[in-house]
C-alpha positions as CSV (number, residue, x, y, z in Angstrom):
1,X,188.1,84.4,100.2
2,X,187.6,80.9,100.7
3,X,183.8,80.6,101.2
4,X,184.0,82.3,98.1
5,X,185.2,79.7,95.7
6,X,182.1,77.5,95.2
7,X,180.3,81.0,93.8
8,X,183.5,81.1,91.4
9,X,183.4,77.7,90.7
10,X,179.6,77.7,89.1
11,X,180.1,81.1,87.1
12,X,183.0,79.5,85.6
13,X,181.6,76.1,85.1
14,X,178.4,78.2,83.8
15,X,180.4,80.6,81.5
16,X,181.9,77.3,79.7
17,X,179.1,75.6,79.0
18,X,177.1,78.6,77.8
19,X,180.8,79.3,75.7
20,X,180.7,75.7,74.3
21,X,176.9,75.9,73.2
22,X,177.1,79.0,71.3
23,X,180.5,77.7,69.8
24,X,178.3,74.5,68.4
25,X,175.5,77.0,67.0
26,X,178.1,78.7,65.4
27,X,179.5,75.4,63.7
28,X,176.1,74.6,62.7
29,X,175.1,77.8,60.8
30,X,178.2,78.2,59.5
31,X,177.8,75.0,57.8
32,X,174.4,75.7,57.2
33,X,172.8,72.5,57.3
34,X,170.3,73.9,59.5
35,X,168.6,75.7,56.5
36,X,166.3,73.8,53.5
37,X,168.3,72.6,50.7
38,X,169.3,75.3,47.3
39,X,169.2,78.0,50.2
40,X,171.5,80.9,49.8
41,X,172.2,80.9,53.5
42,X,173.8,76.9,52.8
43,X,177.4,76.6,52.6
44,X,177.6,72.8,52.4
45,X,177.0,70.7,48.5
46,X,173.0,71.7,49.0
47,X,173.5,75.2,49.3
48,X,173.9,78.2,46.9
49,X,175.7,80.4,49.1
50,X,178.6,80.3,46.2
51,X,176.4,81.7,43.9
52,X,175.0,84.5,46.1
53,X,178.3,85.4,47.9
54,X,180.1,85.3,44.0
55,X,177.6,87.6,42.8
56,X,177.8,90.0,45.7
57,X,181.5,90.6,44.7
58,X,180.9,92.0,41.4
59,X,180.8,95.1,40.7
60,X,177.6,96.9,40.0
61,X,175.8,94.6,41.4
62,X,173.0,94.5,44.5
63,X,172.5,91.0,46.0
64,X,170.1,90.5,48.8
65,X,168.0,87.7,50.3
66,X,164.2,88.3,50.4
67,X,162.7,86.8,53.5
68,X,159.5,88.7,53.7
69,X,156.1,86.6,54.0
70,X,154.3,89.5,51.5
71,X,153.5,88.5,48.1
72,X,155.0,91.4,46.4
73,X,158.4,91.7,44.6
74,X,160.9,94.1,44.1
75,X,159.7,97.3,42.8
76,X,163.1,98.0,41.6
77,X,163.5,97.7,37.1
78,X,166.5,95.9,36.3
79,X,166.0,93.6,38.9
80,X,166.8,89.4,38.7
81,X,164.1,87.2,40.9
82,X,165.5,83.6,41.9
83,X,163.3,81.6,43.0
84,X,164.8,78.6,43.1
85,X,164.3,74.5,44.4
86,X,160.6,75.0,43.7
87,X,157.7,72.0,44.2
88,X,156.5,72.2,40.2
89,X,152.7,71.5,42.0
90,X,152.7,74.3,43.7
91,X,153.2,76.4,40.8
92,X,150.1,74.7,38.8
93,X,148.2,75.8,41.3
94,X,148.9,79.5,41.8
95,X,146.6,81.5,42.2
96,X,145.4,84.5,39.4
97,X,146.4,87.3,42.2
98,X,149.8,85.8,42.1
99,X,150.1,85.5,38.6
100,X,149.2,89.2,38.6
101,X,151.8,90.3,41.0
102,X,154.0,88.2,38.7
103,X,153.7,90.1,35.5
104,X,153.3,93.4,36.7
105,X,156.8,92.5,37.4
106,X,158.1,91.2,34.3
107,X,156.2,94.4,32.6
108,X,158.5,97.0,34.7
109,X,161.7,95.2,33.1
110,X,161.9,92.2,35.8
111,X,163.5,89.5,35.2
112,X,162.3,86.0,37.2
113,X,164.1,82.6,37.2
114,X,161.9,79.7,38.6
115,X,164.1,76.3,39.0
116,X,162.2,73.3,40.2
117,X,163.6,70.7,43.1
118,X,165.2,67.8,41.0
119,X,162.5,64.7,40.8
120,X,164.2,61.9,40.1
121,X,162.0,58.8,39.7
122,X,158.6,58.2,40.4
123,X,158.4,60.9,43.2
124,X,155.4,62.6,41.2
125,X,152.2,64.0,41.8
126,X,150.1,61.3,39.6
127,X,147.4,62.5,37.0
128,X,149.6,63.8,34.7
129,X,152.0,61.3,33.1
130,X,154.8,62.2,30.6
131,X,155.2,59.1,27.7
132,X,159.0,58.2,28.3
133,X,161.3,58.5,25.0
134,X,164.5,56.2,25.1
135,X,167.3,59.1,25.9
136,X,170.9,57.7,25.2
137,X,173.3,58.5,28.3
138,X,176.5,58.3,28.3
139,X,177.2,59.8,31.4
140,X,178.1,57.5,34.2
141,X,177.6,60.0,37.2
142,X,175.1,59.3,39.5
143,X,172.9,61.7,41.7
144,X,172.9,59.9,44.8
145,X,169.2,59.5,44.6
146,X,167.4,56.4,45.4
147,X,165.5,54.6,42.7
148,X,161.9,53.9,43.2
149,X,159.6,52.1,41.2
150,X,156.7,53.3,39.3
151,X,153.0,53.6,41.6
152,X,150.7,51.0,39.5
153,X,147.2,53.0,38.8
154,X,143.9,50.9,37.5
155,X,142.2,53.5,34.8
156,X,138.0,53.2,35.4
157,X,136.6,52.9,31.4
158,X,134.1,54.8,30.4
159,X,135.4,58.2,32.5
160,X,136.8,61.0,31.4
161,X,140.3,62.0,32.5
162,X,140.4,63.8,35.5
163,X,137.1,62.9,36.8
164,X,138.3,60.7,39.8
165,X,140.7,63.9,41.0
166,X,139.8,65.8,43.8
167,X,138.6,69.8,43.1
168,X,142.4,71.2,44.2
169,X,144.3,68.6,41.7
170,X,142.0,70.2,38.7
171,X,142.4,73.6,39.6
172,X,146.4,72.8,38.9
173,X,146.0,73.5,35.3
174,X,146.0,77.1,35.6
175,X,149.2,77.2,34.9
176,X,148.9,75.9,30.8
177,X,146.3,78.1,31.1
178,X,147.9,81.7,32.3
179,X,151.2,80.8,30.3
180,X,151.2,77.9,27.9
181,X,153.1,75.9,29.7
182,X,152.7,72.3,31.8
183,X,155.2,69.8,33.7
184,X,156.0,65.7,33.1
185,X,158.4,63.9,33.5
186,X,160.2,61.5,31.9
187,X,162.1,58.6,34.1
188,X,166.3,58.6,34.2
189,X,168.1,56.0,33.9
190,X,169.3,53.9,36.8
191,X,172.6,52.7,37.4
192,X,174.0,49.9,39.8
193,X,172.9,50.3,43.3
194,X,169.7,52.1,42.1
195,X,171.0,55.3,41.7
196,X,169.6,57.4,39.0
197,X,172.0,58.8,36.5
198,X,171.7,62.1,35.2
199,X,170.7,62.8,31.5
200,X,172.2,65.0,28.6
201,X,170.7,68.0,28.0
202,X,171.2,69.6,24.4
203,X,171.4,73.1,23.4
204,X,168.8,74.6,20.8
205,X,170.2,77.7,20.4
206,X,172.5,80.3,19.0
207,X,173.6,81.9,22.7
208,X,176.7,81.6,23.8
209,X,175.8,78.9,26.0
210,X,177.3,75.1,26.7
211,X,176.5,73.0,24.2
212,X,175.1,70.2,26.7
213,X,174.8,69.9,30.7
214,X,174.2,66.9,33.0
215,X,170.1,67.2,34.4
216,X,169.4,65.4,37.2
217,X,166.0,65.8,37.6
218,X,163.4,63.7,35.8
219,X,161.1,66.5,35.2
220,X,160.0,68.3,31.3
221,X,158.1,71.0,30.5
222,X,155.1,69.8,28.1
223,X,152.7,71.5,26.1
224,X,154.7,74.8,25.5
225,X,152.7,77.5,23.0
226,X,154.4,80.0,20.6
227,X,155.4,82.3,23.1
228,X,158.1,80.0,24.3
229,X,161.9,79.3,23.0
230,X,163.5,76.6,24.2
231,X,166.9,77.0,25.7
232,X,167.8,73.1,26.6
233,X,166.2,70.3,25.7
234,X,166.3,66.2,26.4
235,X,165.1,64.9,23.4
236,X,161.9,66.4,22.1
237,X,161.1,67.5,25.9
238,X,162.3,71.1,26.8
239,X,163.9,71.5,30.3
240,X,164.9,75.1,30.2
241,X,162.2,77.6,28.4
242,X,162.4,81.5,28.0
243,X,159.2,83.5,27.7
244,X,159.1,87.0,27.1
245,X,156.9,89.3,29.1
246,X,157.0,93.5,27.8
247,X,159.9,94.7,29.0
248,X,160.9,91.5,31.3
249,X,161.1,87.8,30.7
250,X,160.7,84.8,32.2
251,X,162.9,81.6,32.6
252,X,161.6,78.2,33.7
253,X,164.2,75.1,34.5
254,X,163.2,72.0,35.8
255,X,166.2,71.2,37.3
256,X,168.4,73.4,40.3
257,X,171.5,71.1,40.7
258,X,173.9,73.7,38.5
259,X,173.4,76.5,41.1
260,X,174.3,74.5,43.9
261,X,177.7,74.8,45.4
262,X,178.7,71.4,43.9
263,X,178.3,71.9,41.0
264,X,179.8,75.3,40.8
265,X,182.4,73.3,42.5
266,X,182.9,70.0,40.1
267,X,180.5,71.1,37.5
268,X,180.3,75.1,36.7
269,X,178.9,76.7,34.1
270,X,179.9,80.3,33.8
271,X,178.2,81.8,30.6
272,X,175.1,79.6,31.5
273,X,174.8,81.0,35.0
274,X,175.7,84.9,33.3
275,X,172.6,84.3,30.8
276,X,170.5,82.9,33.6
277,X,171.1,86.1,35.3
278,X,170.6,88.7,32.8
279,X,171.5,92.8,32.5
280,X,170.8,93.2,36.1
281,X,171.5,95.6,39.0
282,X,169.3,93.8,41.4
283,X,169.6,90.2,42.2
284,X,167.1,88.8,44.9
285,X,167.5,85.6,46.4
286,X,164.2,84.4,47.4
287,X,164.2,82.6,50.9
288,X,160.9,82.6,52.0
289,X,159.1,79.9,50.1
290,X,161.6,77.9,51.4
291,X,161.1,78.6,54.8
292,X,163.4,81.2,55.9
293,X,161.2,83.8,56.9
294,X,162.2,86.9,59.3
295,X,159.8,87.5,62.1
296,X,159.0,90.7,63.5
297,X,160.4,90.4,67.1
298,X,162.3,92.1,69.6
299,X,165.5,90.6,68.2
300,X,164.9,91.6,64.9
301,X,164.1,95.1,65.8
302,X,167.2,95.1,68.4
303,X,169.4,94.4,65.4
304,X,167.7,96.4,62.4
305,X,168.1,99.5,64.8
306,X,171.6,98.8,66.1
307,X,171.0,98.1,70.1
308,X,173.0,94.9,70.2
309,X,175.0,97.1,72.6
310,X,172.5,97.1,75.2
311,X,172.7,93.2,75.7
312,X,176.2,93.5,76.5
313,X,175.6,96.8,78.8
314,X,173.1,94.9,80.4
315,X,175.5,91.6,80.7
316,X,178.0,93.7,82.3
317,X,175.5,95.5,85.0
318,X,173.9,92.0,86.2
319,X,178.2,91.1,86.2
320,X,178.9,94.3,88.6
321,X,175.6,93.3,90.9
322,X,176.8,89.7,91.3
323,X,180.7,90.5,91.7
324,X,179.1,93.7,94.4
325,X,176.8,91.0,96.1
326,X,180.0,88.4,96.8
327,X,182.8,90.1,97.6
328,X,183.2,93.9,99.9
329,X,184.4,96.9,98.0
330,X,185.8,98.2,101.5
331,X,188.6,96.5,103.0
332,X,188.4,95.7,106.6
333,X,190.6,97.3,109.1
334,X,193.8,95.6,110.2
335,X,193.1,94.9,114.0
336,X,189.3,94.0,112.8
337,X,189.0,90.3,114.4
338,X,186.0,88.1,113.0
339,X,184.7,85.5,115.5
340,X,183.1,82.5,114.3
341,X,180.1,83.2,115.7
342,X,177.3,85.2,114.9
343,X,175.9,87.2,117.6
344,X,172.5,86.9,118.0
345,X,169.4,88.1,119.9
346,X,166.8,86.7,121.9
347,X,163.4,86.4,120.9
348,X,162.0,89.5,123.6
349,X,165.1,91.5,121.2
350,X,163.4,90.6,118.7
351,X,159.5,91.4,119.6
352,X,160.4,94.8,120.6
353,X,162.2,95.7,117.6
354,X,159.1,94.5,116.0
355,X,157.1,96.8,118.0
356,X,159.6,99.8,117.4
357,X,158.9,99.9,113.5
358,X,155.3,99.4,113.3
359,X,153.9,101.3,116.5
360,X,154.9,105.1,117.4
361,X,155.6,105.5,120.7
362,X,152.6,107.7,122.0
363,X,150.6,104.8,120.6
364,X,152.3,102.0,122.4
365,X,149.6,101.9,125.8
366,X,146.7,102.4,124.1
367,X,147.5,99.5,121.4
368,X,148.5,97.3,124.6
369,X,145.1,98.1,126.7
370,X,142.9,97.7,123.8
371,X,144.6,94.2,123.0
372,X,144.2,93.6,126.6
373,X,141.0,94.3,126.9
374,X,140.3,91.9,124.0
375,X,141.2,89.5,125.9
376,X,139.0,89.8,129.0
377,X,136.7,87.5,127.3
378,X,139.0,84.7,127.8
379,X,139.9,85.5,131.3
380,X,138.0,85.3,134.7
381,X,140.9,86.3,137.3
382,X,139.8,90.3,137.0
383,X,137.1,91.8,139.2
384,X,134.9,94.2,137.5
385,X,136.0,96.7,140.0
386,X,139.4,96.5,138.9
387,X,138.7,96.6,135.3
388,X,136.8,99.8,135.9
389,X,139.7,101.1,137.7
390,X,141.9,100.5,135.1
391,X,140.0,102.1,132.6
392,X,139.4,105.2,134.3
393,X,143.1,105.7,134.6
394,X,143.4,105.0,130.9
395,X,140.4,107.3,129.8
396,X,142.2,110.0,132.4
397,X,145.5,109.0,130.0
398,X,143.9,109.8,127.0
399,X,142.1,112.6,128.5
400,X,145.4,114.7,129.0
401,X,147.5,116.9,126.6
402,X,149.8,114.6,124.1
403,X,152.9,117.0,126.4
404,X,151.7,116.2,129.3
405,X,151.4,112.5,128.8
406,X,153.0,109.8,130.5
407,X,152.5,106.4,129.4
408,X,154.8,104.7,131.9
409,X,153.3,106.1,135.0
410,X,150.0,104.9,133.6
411,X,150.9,101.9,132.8
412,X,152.1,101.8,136.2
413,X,149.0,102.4,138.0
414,X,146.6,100.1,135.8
415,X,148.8,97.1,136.6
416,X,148.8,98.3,140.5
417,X,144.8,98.3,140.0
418,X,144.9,94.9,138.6
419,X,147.4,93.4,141.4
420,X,144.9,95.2,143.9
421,X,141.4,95.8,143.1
422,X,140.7,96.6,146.4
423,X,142.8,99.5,147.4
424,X,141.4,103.3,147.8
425,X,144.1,104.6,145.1
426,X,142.1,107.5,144.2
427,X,142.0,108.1,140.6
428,X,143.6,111.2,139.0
429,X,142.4,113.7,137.0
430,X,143.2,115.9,133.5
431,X,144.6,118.3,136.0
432,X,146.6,116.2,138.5
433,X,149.5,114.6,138.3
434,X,149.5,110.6,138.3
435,X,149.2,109.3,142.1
436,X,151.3,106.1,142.7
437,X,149.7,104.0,145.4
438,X,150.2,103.6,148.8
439,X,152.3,101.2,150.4
């Protein structure tokens, strides 16, 4: 049992440390700082996992996360599209496919919510400036964003605007084009420390929404047609637009701080967050722009068709091989003495067993005598008489039924032949016995 303990000692020592890993994976996704920011799989301030979990309890309701890499959404009517924490450039340069997929959606009663990552300062694609308008705040919370200054660009006279953009940047209007509507910003305020403070939104409705909400991104939507109502506002720049689309509509906010888990923590905003979501009996949380995609891999298809089992089966087999592999099943007998020694063999032992499993036994002279024979090259001590002699004996071997043989007798006589090439031994026939020689 004792030589046994140093094998016990590294499965155990092995067994806590793979323990204590997956313990620390499971405190980081739990947390789940490990995903991007405004992901519904984020449980810390960042996250929206309060908003996704909240909405899975209520009754009527379908939530689920969509973490395909397909552009194509839900085919389900009714359904609510978030698509939230958005990079407002990527979405002025979307392409006319996707804009299609878009409002074929919206047509069979979809409903989509875009929110864009909060841009504090400066941190701005440039080319398309937004004239700041003095916004009173009164507000004294800050975002925790640093301030950064403004990026100083020389205008060329004489040029039209947009002519010293690269091809992609002008494709970027598509956007105002498709749906009468553009993005600029206008700067907040800073605060001591150079942290930006958030700005006061107003409501320009009749809904039964608040009547103002903290916005902590610097970003406005510009050059809005007809189609368009304005929901918030900071100034004369909308931040929160509806547009109607057949049976669906469309929402567009510029800011995603009031989904977050903060601020449904410090800062929520039920009737807001109810209109935001519409008459739906879908909800999709989209995952994949931010990242979170699902690959199609053994893992995935282990756990979509339920053989999680077979890990552990297979956990417990390799167990029962190592536990069979270390320690006897049987127990030994009670006057069983072990010695301390380990018998061994010598090396002859071990050349005949050698010869035992790979030559049959009525093979054994004639593999000797043709190795033998092999080897005359290298040796001058035979006469040719002998060497005759001995292979007329073994041709007279060979010559004989495989009954009738007898391998030691003529092994026998061929080294008698060799020892004395000169005798008369008369050599024996298919039909006689062997002949030993005479003394």
């Amino acid at each position: 049992m004792r030589r046994n303990f140093p094998l016990i000692g590294i499965l155990l020592a092995a067994t806590v440390f793979v323990a204590g890993v997956i313990y620390l994976f499971l405190l980081r996704f739990e947390a789940g700082d490990v995903y991007p920011p405004y992901s519904s799989l984020r449980a810390d301030p960042l996250g929206t996992m309060a908003l996704c979990e909240s909405l899975a309890k209520l009754p009527g309701l379908e939530v689920r996360r969509d973490t395909t890499d397909r552009n194509k959404l839900p085919e389900e009517p009714n359904t609510t599209y978030l698509h939230l924490a958005v990079e407002a450039r990527t979405w002025r340069s979307m392409s006319d496919e996707v804009f299609d997929e878009i409002e074929k959606f919206l047509t069979r009663g979809g409903r989509l919510v875009i929110t864009m990552r909060p841009i504090a300062g400066w941190e701005f694609w440039s080319g398309v400036p937004a004239t700041p308008v003095p916004i009173t705040n009164t507000n004294t919370a800050g975002t925790n964003v640093p301030a950064t200054g403004p990026s100083k660009t020389k205008k060329s006279p004489g040029k039209k605007p947009g002519a010293n953009q690269p091809a992609s940047m002008i494709q970027e209007r598509s956007l105002a084009k498709r749906w009468g509507v553009d993005f600029g910003r206008v700067e907040l305020a800073q605060g001591e420390d150079d942290v930006y403070k958030p700005a006061r939104v107003i409501n320009q409705t009749d809904l039964p929404l608040p009547d103002s909400l903290d916005w902590h991104s610097s970003l406005v939507l510009t050059n809005l047609n007809s189609s368009w109502q304005t929901i918030f506002a900071r100034g004369d720049h909308p931040v929160v637009a509806e547009k109607a689309f057949g049976r669906g509509s469309i929402v567009i906010a510029t800011d995603s701080y009031f989904l977050s888990n903060q601020a449904l923590w410090k800062e929520r905003e039920p009737r807001l967050l109810a209109w935001l979501i519409g008459p739906a009996e879908h909800i999709v949380f989209d995952e994949a722009h931010l990242g979170v995609v699902e690959s199609s891999g053994v893992a995935v298809l282990m756990r979509k068709y339920r053989l999680t089992g077979v890990i552990g089966a297979l956990v417990l087999l390799a167990g029962l091989f190592i536990w069979k592999n270390s320690f006897s099943l049987v127990p030994p007998y009670a006057g069983e003495t072990r010695s301390p020694f380990v018998p061994g063999k010598d090396a002859t032992a071990g050349f005949v067993n050698l010869l035992r499993r790979n030559i049959p036994a009525r093979q054994v002279l004639e593999v000797c005598f043709e190795q033998w024979t092999r080897s005359l090259l290298n040796r001058a001590n035979y006469r040719i008489a002998a060497v005759d002699q001995a292979q007329t004996i073994m041709e007279h071997e060979r010559a004989r039924p495989v009954t009738a043989r007898n391998p030691v007798q003529a092994y026998r006589e061929i080294s008698q032949a060799l020892k004395n090439p000169r005798s008369n031994t008369p050599h024996p026939t298919p039909d006689t016995p062997h002949l030993a020689p005479k003394k």
